[in-house]
LUMVOGU-45777 format. One record per residue (C-alpha): x negated, y negated, z negated. Coordinates in steps of 0.05 Angstrom, whole numbers, plus 32768, in hexadecimal, padded with zeros to 4 digits. Example, Ala and Ser with C-alpha at 12.3 -4.5 7.8 and 13.67 -1.06 7.14 Angstrom:
2
7F0A805A7F647EEF80157F71
END
This chain:
481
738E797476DA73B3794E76AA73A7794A765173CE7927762A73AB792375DF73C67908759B73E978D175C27416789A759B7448786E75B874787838759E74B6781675C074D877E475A174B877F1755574D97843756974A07877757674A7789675AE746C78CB759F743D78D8756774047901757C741C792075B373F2794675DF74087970762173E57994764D73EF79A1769D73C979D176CA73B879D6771B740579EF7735742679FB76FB747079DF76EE748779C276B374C579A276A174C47969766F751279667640752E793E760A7562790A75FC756E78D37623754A78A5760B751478D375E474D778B7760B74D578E4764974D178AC7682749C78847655746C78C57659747578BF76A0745C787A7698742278957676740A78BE76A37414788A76DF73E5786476AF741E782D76BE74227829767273E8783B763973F8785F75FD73F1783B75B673C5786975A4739E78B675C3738978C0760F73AC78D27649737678FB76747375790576BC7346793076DD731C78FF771173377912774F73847925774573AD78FC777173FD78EC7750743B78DF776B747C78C6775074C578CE775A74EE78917735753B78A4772C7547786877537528785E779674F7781C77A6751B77EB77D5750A77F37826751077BA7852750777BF78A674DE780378A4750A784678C9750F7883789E74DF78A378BB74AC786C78AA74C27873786074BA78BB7868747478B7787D7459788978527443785C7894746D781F7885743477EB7876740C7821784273D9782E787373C077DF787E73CF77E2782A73A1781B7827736478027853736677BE7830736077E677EF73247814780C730077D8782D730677B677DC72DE77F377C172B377FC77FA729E77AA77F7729177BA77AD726A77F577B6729B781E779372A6785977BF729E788F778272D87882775A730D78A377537343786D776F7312786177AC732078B577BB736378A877B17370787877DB734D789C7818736A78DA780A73B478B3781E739B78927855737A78C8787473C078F8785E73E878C1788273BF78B778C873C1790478CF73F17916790D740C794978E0742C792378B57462790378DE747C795278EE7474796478AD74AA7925789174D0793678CC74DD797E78AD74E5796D786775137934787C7543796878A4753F799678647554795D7830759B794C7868757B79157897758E792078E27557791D791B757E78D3792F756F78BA78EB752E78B978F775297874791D7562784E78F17551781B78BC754E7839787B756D7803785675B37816788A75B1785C785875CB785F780B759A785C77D575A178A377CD758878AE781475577879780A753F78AA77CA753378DF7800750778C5782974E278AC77F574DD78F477CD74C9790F781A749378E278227472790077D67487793C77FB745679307835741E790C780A7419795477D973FD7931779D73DC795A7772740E7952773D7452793A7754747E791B771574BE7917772C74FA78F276F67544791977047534792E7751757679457760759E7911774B75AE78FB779675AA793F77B875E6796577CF75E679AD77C475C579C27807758D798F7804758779A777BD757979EB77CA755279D77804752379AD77D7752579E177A175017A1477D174D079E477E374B879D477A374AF7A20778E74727A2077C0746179DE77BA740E79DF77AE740879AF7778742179AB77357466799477227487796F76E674C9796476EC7501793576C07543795A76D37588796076B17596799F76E3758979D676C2758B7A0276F9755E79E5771D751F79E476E475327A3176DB75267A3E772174E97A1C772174C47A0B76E174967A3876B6748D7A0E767C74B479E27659749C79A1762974D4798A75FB74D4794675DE74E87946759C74E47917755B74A078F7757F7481793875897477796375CD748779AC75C1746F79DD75F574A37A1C760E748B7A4B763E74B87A65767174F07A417698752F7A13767175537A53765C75177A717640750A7A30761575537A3475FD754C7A6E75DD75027A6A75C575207A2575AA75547A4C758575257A85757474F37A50755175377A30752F75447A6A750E74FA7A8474FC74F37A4274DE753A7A4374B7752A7A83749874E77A78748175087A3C7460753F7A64743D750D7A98742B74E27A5E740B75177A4273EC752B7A7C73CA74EA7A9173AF74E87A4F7398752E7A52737675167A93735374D07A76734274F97A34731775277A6772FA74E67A9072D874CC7A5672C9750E7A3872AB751B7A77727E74D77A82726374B77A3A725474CC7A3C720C74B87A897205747B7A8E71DD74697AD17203747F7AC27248745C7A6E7240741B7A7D726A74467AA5729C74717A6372A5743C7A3A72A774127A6172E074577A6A730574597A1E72FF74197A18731A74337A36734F74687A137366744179D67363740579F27390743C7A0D73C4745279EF7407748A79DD740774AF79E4745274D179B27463752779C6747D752179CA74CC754D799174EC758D79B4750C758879BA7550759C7987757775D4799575AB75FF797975DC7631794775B6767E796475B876B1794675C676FF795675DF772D7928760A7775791575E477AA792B75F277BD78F67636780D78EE763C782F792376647830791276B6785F792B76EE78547969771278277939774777F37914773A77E078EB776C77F278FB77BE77D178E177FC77EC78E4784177C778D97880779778B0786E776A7890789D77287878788676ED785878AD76A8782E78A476A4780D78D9769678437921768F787878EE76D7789678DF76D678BC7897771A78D87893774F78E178C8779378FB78B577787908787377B47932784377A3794477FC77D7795277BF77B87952777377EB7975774077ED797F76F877B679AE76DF778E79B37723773F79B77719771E799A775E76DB7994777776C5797277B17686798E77D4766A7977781876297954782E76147915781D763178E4784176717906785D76A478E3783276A478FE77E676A178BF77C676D1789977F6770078D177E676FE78C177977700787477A5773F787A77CD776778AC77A0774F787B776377637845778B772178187793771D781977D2774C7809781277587833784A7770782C789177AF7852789677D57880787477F3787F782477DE788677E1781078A077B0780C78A77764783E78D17745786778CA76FB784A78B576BC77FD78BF76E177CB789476BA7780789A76E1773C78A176C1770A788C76FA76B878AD76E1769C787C7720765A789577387641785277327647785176E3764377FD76D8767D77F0770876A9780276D2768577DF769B76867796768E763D7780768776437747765E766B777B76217648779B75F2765777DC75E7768177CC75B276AD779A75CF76AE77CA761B76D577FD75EC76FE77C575C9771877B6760A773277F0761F774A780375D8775D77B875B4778077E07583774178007567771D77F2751D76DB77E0752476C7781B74F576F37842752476CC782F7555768A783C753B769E7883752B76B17897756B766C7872758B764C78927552766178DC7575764C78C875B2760C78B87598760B786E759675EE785E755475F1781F752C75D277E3755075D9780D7594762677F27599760B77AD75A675DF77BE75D475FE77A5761A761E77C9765375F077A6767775AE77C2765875BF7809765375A87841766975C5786B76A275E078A7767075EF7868763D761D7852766E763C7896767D764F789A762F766C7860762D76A37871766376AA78B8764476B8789075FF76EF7862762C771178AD763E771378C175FD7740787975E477677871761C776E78BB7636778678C6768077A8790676A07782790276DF7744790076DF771878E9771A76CA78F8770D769778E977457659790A7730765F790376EB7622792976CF75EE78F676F675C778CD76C075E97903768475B17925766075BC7976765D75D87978761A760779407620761F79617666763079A576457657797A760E767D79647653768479A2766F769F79C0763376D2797C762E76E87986767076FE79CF7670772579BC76347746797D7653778B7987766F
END
């Protein structure tokens, strides 16, 4: 289905891949890891054949069809969800006046001319409006939703009916970049289930590592411009990972040490008259040998601990009967909620019923209707929004955004600490503005970590992490206190 051979590509004078090559079979699921950052959404590129590599072939078979999940959804203007869903929303009159192109040419053999007819014909069967229709009631939509505007929904709604409408095409392969990122934990396991009998074959960017265990059976890691293959699911490569670490270690030390012994024989018996030759052959020897090279430690999820904040009252933070409405549709009524010193909270709930209102109006962003807000003694709020560059000033460097939150701060200081959260060198004057998602999410981690608070309010603060920088938060946030 799909062969990836030798294939080289550069970004910015940085190579990306150096003779890579990756395979993908009819059905099979494969998830695709590394660093943000390592190259993972340009192989996606690749294979849209939305980019060419500098140098090797990306081959797909003739008639594979592909489809294509962005991490952020493709604006919508007039069209209902339901027309989004279904692909019907101008693609069909698209579609002929592509097919009537080929057919005027006399190119009714190639590959994009099958293509093309196979998603017209998908979309005028009467099957596929009651197929969208299901999927959309398994990813949260309502059977009212159906008619309304999508642009009156979030982006992560607008993400939904966009993934359901791949969903009802069934490409042959389906790449799909961090999936779950706007799903709440029904629709999650809803779409989870679907995929394990979808037909076609699956490769999937993800920082949920739940969710590739469930579902993939082979893992490609991307790694110092190489692609190394895993079999099994993300646990499996973990531990082959750490297996192949250690192999690799060994057989170092072991080399090393014959090595060590090899110099010493040498060393002792150059000037020997009746030991010469021996030295001599032994030298011969450790010139013909190959010489391993020391693996590169693993890389893992950067560590870090929040300071020590200054000591708050018993409450945090207290809200009273709050009131809360947008516009008709009334969000909280009477609402009561007490935070105290050492509490650990989580907020579950469909998308949609008030989880992110809730965090705006205990960090006090926005206003509500009725009711009060009260912060208690000495409380000093860190606010992880969900929306990472409302916090960020776009126009700072990264540099200067820590500088002014921390004014006190050496610029070696500073380094260090961007250093440790993995922004190297020329990377803190890159600007807020230009980075990436999980770029951004550092950067407010870092602002934690110089001006510590005691409560912290974190609405979903994983999104955009890769999986080794969100075990380094995991691990930070059971230590915080």
């Amino acid at each position: 289905m799909l062969t990836i051979r030798d294939v080289t590509k550069t970004f910015n004078a940085r190579t990306l891949f150096s003779a890579a090559s990756m395979t993908i079979n009819y059905g099979e699921r494969v998830a695709l890891v590394g660093p943000n950052g390592a190259g993972k959404s340009t192989l996606f590129s690749l294979i849209l054949k939305t980019d060419v590599p500098d140098a090797g072939e990306v081959i797909r078979d003739e008639w594979t069809t592909v489809g294509f999940l962005p991490q952020e959804s493709e604006p919508v203007g007039e069209e209902t969800v339901l027309e989004v869903a279904t692909g019907k929303a101008g693609e069909i009159e698209a579609l002929e006046k592509i097919l009537r192109e080929f057919e005027a040419a006399g190119d009714v053999s190639s590959p994009e001319y099958f293509e093309a007819h196979a998603k017209h014909d998908a979309l005028q069967d009467p099957q596929t409006e009651a197929k969208a229709k299901r999927i959309l009631k398994g990813l949260g939509y309502k059977e009212e939703d159906f008619a309304r505007p999508a642009r009156e929904f979030s982006g992560g709604w607008v993400m939904r009916a966009h993934m359901t409408r791949l969903l009802v095409m069934e490409p042959d392969l389906l790449l799909l970049d961090e999936p779950t990122n706007h799903l709440d934990l029904l629709s999650l396991m809803w779409f989870r289930n679907y995929l394990k009998n979808y037909p076609g074959a699956l490769l999937i960017i993800s920082h949920d590592r739940d969710f590739m265990d469930e579902l993939v059976q082979q893992v490609y890691e991307i790694e110092e411009g190489k692609l190394q293959s895993y079999q099994g699911n993300y646990s499996d490569y973990l531990k082959q990972r750490e297996e192949n670490y250690e192999r690799a270690m060994q057989s170092y030390k072991n080399q090393q040490k014959e090595i060590e012994q090899i110099q010493d024989f040498i060393d002792r018996f150059r000037s020997v008259a009746s030991k010469a030759s021996q030295a001599q052959s032994r030298e011969k020897q450790l010139a013909k040998m190959d010489k391993l090279d020391k693996p590169r430690p693993l890389r893992k999820g950067f560590r870090f601990n929040f300071p020590q904040p200054q000591r708050s009252g018993q409450r945090l933070i207290a809200l009273t009967d709050i009131h809360q409405a947008y516009g008709t549709k009334k969000v909280y009524t009477g609402l009561d909620l007490e935070v105290e010193r050492g509490e650990r909270t989580v907020l579950v709930g469909p998308n949609g019923s008030g989880k992110s209102t809730l965090i705006k109006i205990l960090a006090g962003e926005v206003p509500f209707q009725k009711g009060e807000r009260k912060l208690g003694t000495n409380v000093k709020m860190g606010y992880f929004s969900q929306h990472r560059a409302d916090t960020l000033d776009p126009d700072c460097s990264v540099l200067e955004e820590l500088k002014r939150v921390a004014p006190e701060l050496r610029e070696d200081e500073a380094r260090s600490i961007l250093g440790s959260f993995l922004f190297k060198r020329e990377d803190v004057h890159k600007k807020c503005r230009v980075l990436s998602g999980g770029e951004k999410s550092r950067v407010n981690l870092v602002k934690f970590l110089v001006d510590p608070p005691n409560l912290l309010l974190m609405d979903e603060p994983t999104t955009h992490l890769d999986i080794w920088a969100i075990e380094g938060l995991i691990l930070a946030l059971q230590k915080f206190e």
